[in-house]
C-alpha positions in Angstrom: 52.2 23.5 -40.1 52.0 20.2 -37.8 48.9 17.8 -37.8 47.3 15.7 -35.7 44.4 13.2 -35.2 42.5 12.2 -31.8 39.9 9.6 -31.1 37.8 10.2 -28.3 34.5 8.2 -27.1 32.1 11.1 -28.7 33.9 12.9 -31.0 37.0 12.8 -33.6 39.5 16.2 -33.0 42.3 16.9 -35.5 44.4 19.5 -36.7 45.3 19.9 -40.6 46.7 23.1 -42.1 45.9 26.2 -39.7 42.9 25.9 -37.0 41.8 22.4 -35.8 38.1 21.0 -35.8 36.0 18.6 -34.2 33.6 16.1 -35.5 30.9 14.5 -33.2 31.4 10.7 -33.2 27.5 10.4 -34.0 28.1 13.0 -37.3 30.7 10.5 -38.9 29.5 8.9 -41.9 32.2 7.7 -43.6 36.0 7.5 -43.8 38.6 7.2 -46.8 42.1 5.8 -46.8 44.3 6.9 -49.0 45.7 4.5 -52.2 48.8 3.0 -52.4 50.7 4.4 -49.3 49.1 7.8 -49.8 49.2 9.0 -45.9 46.0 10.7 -45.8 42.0 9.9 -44.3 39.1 11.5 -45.5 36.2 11.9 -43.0 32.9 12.5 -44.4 30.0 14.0 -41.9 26.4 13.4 -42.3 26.1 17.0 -43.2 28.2 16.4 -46.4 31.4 17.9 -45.5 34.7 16.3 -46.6 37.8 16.5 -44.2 41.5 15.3 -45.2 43.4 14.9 -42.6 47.6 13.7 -43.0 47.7 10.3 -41.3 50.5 8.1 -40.9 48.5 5.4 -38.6 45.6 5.9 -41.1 44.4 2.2 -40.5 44.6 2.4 -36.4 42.1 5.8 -37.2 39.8 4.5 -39.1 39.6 1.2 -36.6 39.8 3.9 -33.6 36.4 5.6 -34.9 34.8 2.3 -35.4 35.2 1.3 -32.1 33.8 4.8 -30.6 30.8 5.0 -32.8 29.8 1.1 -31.7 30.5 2.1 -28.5 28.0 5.2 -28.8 25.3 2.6 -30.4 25.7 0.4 -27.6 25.5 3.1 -25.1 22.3 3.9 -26.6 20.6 0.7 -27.0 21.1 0.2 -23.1 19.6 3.3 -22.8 16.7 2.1 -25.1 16.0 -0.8 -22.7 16.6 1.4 -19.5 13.5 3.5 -20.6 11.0 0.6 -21.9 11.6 -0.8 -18.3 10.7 2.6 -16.6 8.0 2.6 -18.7 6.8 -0.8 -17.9 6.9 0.0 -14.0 4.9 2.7 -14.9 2.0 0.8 -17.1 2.3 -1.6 -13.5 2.2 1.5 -10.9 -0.6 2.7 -13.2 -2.9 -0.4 -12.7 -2.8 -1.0 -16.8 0.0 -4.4 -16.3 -1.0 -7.0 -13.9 2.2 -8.1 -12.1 2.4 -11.4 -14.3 1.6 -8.9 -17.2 4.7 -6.8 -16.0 6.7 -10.1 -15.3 6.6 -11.3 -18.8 7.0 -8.1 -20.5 10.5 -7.4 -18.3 11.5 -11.2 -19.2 11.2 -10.5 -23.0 13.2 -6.8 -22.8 16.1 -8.7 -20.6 16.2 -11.6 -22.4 
């Protein structure tokens, strides 16, 4: 029985004992090292479910999901800023923002 851990941009795919799963980067809410040279990870989703997973690069995993689950929250947050600014050219198209009204409100969602 061979085992194997992947970290993609969305999700976290690995293969320990028989089948192999998949976890949704977004569903990850927490992760365990094992002690004292102890090659194993535990991922924990925000459902409640424990996975332990044999890891040899357990630190390099656990820095690997990190970086994908700030790159998801980042993704988002542009996203976030996309939408206020369609709405904003709405409230304008709409006759509700005067132009200098639209003006300022775009300056303080940009920065």
């Amino acid at each position: 029985m061979g085992f194997w851990i992947k970290v993609y941009p969305n999700r976290v795919e690995f293969k320990a004992g028989a089948g192999s799963q998949n976890v949704p980067i977004n569903q990850v809410a927490s992760i365990q090292l094992g002690m004292m040279g102890y090659m194993q990870i535990t991922i924990e989703t925000t459902g409640g479910k424990k996975y332990k997973i044999p890891c040899h690069k357990k630190n390099e995993v656990k820095e690997a999901i990190y970086n994908a689950q700030n790159s998801v929250g980042q993704g988002s947050s542009n996203l976030s800023t996309a939408d206020e600014l369609t709405k904003l050219v709405q409230l304008k198209n709409d006759g509700i923002l005067t132009d200098e009204e639209f003006q300022e409100q775009k300056k303080k969602l940009l920065g």
